[in-house]
C-alpha positions, 0 to 999 in steps of 0.5 A: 530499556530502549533497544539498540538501533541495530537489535537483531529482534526489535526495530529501533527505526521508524522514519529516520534514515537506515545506515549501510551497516544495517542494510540487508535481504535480497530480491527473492525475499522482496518478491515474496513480501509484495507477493504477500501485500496483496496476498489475502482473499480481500483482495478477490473483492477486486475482481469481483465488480466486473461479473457483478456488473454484468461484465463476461469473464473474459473481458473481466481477466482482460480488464483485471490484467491491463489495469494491474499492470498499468497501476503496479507501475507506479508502485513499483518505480517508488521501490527503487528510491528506498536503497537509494536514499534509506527513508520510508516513502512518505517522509521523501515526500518532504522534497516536493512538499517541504516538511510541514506541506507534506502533512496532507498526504502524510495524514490521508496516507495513515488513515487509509493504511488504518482504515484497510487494517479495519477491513483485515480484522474484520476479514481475518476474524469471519475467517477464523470464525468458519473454523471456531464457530462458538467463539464471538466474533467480537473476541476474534476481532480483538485476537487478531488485532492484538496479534498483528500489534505485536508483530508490527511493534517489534518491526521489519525484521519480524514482518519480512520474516512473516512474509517470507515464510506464508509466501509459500503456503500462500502459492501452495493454497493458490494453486489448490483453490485454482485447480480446484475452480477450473476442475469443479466450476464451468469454467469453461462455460464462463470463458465461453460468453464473450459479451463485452459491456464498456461501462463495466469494462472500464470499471473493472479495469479502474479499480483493479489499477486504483488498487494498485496505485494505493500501495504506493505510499508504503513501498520503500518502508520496506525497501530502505533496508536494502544494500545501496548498491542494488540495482534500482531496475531489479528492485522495482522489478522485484516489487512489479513482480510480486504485487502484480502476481498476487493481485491478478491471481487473486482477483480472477479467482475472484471473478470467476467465484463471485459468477460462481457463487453470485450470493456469497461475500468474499471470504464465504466463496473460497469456503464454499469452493474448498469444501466443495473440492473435500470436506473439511477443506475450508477449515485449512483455507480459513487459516491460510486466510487468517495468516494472510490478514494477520500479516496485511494488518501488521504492515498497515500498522507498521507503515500508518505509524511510520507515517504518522510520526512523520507528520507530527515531526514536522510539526513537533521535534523529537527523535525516531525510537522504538519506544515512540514507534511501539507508543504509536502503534499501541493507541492507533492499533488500540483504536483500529480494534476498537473501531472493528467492533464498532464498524458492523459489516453492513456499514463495511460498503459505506467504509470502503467509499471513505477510504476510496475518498481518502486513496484519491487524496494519494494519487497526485501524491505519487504523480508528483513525488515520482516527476520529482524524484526521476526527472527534476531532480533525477534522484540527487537528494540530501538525506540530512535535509529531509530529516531536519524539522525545517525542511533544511534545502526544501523549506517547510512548505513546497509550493511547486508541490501543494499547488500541483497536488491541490489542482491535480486533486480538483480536477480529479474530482468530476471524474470520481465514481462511488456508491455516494456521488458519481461526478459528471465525467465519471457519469458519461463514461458509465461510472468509471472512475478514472480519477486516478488517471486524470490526477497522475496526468494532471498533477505530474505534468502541472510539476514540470511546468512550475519547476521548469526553471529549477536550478539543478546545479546549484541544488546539487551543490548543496546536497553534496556539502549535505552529510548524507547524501544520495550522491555519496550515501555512505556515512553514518547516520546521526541523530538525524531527526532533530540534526541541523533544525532552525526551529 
């Protein structure tokens, strides 16, 4: 039986637009929730490179400070447009992009949200590992990957409310683990070295910008339910705040045990450090750690399949359900899991090079949706041509939009920096990857210039005939994935 669009459990939505009856939550519960994306002791990794590479910890917490803020930037300003237009992100993609061009980013955004889900099993099981020794870890894997199958299938309701409530234990084991590594480790002394190398400088803040910049294309999936009338300013802020916090907190921890504990893996550091505090203590923070990754996967489900469908719509008409969404959750999630059993852990830095691949294939993406969506076209959108398989307004294929993408993401390509290739440019600044700077220049400026002659006026006119717009978003929703299509 197909659930009610409006179920009080189970989400009936997955990319179509969310009417003002069913808008709800509040600023705090958003805080919290982009608290708690980044929330999990992998994102400690992060902060990591710097000491690794040599880099003091002051200098690290510098670079940590200045490059999360300049990327959480670009995250946070995507979070206004999800009360405004009542989409998911990625399907407003299909403004600059038509509804077929947008297919590129749709699929690079899936694989990467799928791919980090890898890496929240992987690192959900080695936690739960610490406290169940005697259970294969092959066992735990495929337990937490069914776990947050379920919670992602029954939907937003249920995540947020996940969210919300680990946000708290998540603070309180922060605060925990940070008292108990300023009291324990020579903290000090490490603040005390003040060498400053560029090279790793840079490094360190590009990565901690790169991973910010990555949530992007997942932030108004969960901003949509919000009523219209909030303000986009507090709502960006709320997202600024939450993901920013977690993030810095959790990536100084990072550095200060990756100089700490120089021999250990990620989750092997906080263990070290929590029983180091009392005895035992690591078998508590192993939870938290497992709930944390629980709740990373569950999103990452979530989102990758809400981009999925969105870019097999394009291609295919069928209408948004629950029961379409519980399908592609259940085989892409199925597959996840068995690709975590099959992806050893000394395969795991060669995997993370192929999802930092595929996250450069979303920054000209957020550049140009974003040049889009505040300054072209200045948030006056129709909600009803975006959801028809043939573009409606916006046709199937965005020129403007693919070319400034496809440049920008060439001209990207001798600034990247991995352990595989490190392009020319990349190689004269000491490895740092500034790619992603280059392609938010490149690909936003580059859309200014081919839409310098768009005609506002008249496009304004058509999306106020349109039934649901953001200039009156106050109807109902029809059927709206397949409404008006000309396939």
């Amino acid at each position: 039986m197909e659930p009610k669009q409006n179920s009080p459990l189970l989400e009936g939505r997955s990319f179509d637009y969310v009417p003002l009856t069913e808008r709800n939550g509040n600023l705090l519960s958003q805080t919290q929730l982009w608290f708690m994306i980044n929330a999990s002791f992998l994102t400690a990794a992060t902060g990591a490179l710097g000491p690794l590479s040599g880099l003091s910890l002051p200098w690290t917490i510098v670079a940590i400070v200045v490059g999360s803020v300049f990327g959480t930037l670009f995250q946070a300003f995507h979070g206004a447009q999800g009360p405004r237009m009542g989409l998911p992100q990625m399907i407003q993609s299909r403004a600059q992009f038509g509804s077929r061009g947008a297919v590129l980013p749709l699929v690079a955004a899936t694989i990467v949200q799928f791919g980090f889900a890898i890496f929240y099993v992987q690192t959900g099981a080695s936690s739960l590992g610490i406290v169940v020794k005697e259970v294969p870890s092959g066992l735990l894997q495929v337990l937490v990957g069914l776990v947050a199958l379920v919670v992602a299938t029954i939907g937003y309701r249920l995540v947020m409310f996940a969210e919300k409530t680990v946000s708290w234990i998540m603070v309180a084991t922060l605060v925990v683990l940070t008292v108990g590594a300023v009291t324990l480790l020579p903290v000090g002394e490490m603040m005390a070295n003040s060498t400053f190398i560029l090279a790793p400088f840079l490094m360190q803040f590009a990565a901690a910008a790169t991973f910010q910049v990555a949530v992007a294309p997942v932030v108004s999936d969960y901003t949509r339910y919000l009523p219209v009338n909030i303000s986009g300013a507090k709502v960006s802020a709320s997202v600024f705040g939450g993901t920013l916090v977690s993030a810095v907190w959790i990536e100084i921890l990072g550095a200060i045990l990756a100089i700490a504990y120089p021999k250990a893996d990620t989750v092997g550091g906080f263990a070290k450090l929590s029983d180091a505090m009392l005895p035992g203590l690591a078998v508590v923070v192993m939870i938290v750690s497992l709930i944390t990754c629980l709740n990373a996967v569950a999103v990452a489900f979530y989102s990758g399949s809400v981009a999925f469908l969105t870019a097999i719509e394009g291609f295919r008409r069928f209408t948004s359900t629950f029961r379409v969404r519980a399908t592609a959750i259940t085989v892409i999630g199925l597959l996840v899991i068995g690709a975590s059993l099959f992806v050893p852990n000394s395969a795991l830095g060669s995997f993370s090079v192929f999802l930092a691949i595929l996250v450069y294939f979303l920054i000209p993406w957020t550049a140009v949706n974003l040049t889009d969506y505040y300054i072209v076209r200045r948030g006056i959108l129709s909600i009803s041509d975006i959801l028809k398989q043939d573009g409606g307004i916006y046709g199937r294929w965005g020129k403007a939009g693919m070319i400034s993408y496809a440049v920008g993401f060439v001209v990207m390509i001798p600034f990247f920096s991995t352990t595989v290739w490190v392009g020319p440019a990349a190689a004269a600044m000491g490895g740092a990857d500034f790619s992603f700077l280059v392609g938010l220049v490149v690909s936003g400026g580059l859309y200014l210039i081919l839409t310098r002659n768009f005609d506002r006026a008249a496009e304004y006119e058509a999306v106020a005939a349109a039934p649901i717009n953001t200039i009156h978003n106050h109807e109902e929703a029809p059927a709206l994935s397949t409404a008006g299509s000309t396939e």
